[in-house]
C-alpha positions as CSV (number, residue, x, y, z in Angstrom):
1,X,-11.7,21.8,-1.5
2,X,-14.2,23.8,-3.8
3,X,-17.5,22.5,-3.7
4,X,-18.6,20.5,-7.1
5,X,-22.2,20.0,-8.2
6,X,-22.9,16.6,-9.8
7,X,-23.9,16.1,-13.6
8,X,-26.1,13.1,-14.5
9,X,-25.9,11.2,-17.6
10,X,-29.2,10.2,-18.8
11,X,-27.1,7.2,-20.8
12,X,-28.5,4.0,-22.8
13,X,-28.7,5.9,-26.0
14,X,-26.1,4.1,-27.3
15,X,-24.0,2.4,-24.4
16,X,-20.7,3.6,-26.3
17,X,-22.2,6.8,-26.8
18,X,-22.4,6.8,-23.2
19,X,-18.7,6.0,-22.2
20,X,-17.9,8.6,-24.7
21,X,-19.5,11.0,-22.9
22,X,-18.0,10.2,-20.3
23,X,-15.1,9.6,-21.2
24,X,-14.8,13.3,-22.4
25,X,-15.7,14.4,-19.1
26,X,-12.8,13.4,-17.6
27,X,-10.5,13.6,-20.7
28,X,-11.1,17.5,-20.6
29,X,-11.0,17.9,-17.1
30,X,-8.1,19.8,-15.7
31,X,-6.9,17.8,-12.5
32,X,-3.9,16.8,-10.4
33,X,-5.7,14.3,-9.0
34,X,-9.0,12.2,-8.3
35,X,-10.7,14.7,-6.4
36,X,-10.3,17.6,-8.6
37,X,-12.6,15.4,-11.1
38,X,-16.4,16.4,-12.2
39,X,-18.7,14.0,-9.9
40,X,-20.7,11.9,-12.7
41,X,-23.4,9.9,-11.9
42,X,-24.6,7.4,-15.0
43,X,-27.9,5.5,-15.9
44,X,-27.0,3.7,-18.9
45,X,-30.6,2.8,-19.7
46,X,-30.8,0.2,-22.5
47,X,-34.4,-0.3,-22.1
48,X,-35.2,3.3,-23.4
49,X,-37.1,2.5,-27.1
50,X,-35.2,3.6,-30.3
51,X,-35.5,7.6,-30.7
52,X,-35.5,7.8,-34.1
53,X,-37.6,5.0,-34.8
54,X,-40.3,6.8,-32.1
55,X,-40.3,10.3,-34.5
56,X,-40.7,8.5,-37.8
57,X,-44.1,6.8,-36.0
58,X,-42.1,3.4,-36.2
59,X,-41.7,2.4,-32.5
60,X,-43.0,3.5,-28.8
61,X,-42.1,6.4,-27.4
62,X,-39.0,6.7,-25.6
63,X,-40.3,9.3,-23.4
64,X,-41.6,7.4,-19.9
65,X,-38.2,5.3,-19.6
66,X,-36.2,8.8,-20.1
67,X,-38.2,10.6,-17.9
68,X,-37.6,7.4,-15.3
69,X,-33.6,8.1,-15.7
70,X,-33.8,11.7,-15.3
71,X,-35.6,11.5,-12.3
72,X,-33.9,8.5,-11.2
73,X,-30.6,10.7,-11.8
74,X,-32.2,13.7,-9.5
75,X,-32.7,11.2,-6.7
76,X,-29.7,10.0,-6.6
77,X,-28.3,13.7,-6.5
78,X,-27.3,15.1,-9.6
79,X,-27.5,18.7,-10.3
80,X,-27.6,19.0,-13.7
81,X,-28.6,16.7,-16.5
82,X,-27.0,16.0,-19.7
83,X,-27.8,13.0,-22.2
84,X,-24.6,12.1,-25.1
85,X,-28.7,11.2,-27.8
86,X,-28.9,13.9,-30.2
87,X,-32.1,12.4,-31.8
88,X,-33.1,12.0,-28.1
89,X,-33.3,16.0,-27.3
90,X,-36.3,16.1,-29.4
91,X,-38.2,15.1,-26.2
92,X,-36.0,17.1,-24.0
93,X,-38.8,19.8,-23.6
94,X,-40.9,17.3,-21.9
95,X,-38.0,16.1,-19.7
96,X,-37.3,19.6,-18.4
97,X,-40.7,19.7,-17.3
98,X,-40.4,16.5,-15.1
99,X,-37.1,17.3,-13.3
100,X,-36.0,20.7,-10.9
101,X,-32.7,21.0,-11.9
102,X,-30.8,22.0,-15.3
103,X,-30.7,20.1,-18.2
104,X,-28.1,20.9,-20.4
105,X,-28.4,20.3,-24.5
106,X,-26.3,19.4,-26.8
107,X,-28.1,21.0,-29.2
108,X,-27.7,24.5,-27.5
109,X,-24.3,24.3,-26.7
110,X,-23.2,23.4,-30.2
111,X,-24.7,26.3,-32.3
112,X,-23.3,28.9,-29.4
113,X,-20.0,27.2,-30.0
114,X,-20.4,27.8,-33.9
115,X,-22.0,31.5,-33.6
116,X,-18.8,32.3,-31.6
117,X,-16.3,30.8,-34.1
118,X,-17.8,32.8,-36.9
119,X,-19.5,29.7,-38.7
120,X,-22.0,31.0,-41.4
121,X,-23.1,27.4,-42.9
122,X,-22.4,24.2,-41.0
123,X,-23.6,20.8,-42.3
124,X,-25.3,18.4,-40.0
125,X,-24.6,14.6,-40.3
126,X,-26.9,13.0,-38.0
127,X,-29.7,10.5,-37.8
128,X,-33.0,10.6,-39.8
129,X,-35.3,11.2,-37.0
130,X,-32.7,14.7,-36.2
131,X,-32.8,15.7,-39.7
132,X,-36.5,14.8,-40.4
133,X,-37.5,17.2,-36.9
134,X,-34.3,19.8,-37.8
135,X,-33.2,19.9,-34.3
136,X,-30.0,21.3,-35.3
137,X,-31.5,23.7,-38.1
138,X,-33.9,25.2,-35.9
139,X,-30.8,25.9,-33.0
140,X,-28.4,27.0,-35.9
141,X,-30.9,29.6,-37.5
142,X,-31.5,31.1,-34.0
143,X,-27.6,31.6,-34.3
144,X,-27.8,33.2,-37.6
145,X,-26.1,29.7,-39.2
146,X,-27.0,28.3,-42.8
147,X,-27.9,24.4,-42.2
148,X,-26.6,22.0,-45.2
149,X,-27.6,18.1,-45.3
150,X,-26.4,15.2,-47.2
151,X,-28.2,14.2,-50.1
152,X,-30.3,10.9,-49.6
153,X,-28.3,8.4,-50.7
154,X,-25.5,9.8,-48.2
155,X,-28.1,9.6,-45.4
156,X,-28.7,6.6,-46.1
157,X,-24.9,5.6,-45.6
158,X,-24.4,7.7,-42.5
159,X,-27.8,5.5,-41.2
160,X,-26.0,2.3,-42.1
161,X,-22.6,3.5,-40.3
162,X,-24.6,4.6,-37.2
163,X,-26.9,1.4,-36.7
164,X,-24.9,-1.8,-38.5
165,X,-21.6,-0.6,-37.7
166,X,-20.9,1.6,-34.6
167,X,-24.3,0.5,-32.6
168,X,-23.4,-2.9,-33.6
169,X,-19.5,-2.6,-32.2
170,X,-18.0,-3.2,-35.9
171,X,-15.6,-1.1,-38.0
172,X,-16.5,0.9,-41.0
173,X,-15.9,-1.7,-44.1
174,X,-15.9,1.9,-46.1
175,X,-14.5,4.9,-44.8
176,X,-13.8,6.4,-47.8
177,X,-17.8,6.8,-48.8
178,X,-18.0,8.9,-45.8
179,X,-15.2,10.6,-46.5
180,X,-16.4,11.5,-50.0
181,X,-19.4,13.1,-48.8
182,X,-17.9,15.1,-46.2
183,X,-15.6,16.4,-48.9
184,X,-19.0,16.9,-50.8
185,X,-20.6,19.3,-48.3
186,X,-16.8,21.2,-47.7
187,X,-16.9,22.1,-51.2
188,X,-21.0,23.2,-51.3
189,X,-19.5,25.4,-48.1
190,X,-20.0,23.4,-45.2
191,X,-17.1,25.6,-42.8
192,X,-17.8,22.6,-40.1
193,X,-19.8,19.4,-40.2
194,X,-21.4,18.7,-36.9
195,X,-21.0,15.1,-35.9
196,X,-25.0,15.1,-35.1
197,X,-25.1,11.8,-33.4
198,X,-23.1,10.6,-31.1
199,X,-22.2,7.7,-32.6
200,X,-20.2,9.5,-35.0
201,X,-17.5,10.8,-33.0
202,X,-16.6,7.4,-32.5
203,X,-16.7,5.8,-35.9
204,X,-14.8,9.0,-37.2
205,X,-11.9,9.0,-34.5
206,X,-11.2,5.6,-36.8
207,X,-11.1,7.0,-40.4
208,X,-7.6,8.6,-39.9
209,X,-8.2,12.0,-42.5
210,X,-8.6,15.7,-40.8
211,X,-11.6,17.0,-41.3
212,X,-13.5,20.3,-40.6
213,X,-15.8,18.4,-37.8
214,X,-17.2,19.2,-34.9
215,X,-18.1,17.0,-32.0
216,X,-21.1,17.9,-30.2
217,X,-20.2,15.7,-27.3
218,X,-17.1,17.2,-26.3
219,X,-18.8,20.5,-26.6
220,X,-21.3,18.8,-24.0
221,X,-18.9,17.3,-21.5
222,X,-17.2,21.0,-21.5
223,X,-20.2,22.5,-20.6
224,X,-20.5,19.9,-18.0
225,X,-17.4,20.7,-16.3
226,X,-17.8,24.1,-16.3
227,X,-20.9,23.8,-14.5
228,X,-19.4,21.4,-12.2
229,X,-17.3,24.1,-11.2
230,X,-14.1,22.6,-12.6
231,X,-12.0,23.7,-14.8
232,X,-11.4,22.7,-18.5
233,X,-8.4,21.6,-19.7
């Protein structure tokens, strides 16, 4: 049997967000059986403090209960790190520096993805602590990628969506505002909107209309696998 290296999921940021992750993992695993399956190890830490909160100067600082889990994670044997928080790799500078082994980010592995599709301008729907620091912009310009935003009052929706709704275990009571915006930032030549929080992935799986998105999470778990050393399906 090949040997496997193990991936930890520094988790807790949401719960669903986690089991998405997850989720993925497997989902895009190609395997037979049990044992041909990426070896995950999970710390679904709800007692890390709200990420976005912490950048807008609103809340503590996330930082020592993350750094707890990904060392935590290391003990316990992982090999590599990943976390399914996009607002959350703002600190992931400082977590490399407490841990010896990778840590993989989401950030990273989405604007390769785009650079090798040929994306010129992507749109980034994500919270207001991610758009306030550009994570994304600053990974998509070092790809050569134009970086488009919704307008404030469509932030403010995608906000509500994130924490009342998904966070919160509801439904969407209006898709089709979302929708609108999406269709919005297509037409101002968004070639993909990047589902910038992993909460969206979720809610959007629900609105049943194709659109030009892409999920950083799955890009995530697939860059999990491969460095797993399994194979994608």
């Amino acid at each position: 049997m090949p040997v496997k290296k193990a991936i930890g999921i520094l988790g807790g940021m949401g719960p669903l967000a986690t089991c998405d992750l997850m989720e993925k993992i497997i989902r895009y695993t190609y395997a037979k059986k049990d044992q041909d399956h990426v070896h995950i190890l999970v710390d679904c830490n709800t007692n890390i403090p709200d990420r976005t909160a912490a950048i807008l100067g609103d809340g503590e600082s996330p930082l020592p209960e993350m750094v707890k889990s990904a060392q935590r994670l290391q003990q316990m044997g992982a090999e590599a790190l990943i976390m399914p928080c996009n607002t959350a790799h703002y600190f992931l500078p400082r977590l490399r520096q407490c841990v010896d082994i990778p840590f993989l980010s989401i950030l990273e592995e989405t604007a390769s993805y785009l650079k090798a599709q040929g994306v010129q301008t992507a749109a980034v729907l994500a919270t207001d602590g991610t758009v306030k620091m550009g994570l994304y912009e600053t990974a998509l310009q070092e790809a050569g990628i134009t970086t488009l935003y919704p307008q404030p009052q469509e932030q403010a929706l995608l906000m509500a969506l994130i924490y009342d709704y998904v966070k919160a275990g509801k439904p969407c009571p209006h898709p089709e505002e979302i929708v609108s915006l999406c269709d919005r930032l297509v037409k101002q030549g968004a070639q993909s909107l990047i589902l910038g929080c992993t909460e969206l992935p979720v809610a959007f799986a629900e609105f049943g209309r194709e659109l030009p998105t892409v999920d950083p999470t799955e890009l995530l778990a697939k860059a999990a696998i491969r460095f797993a050393g399994c194979k994608i399906l």
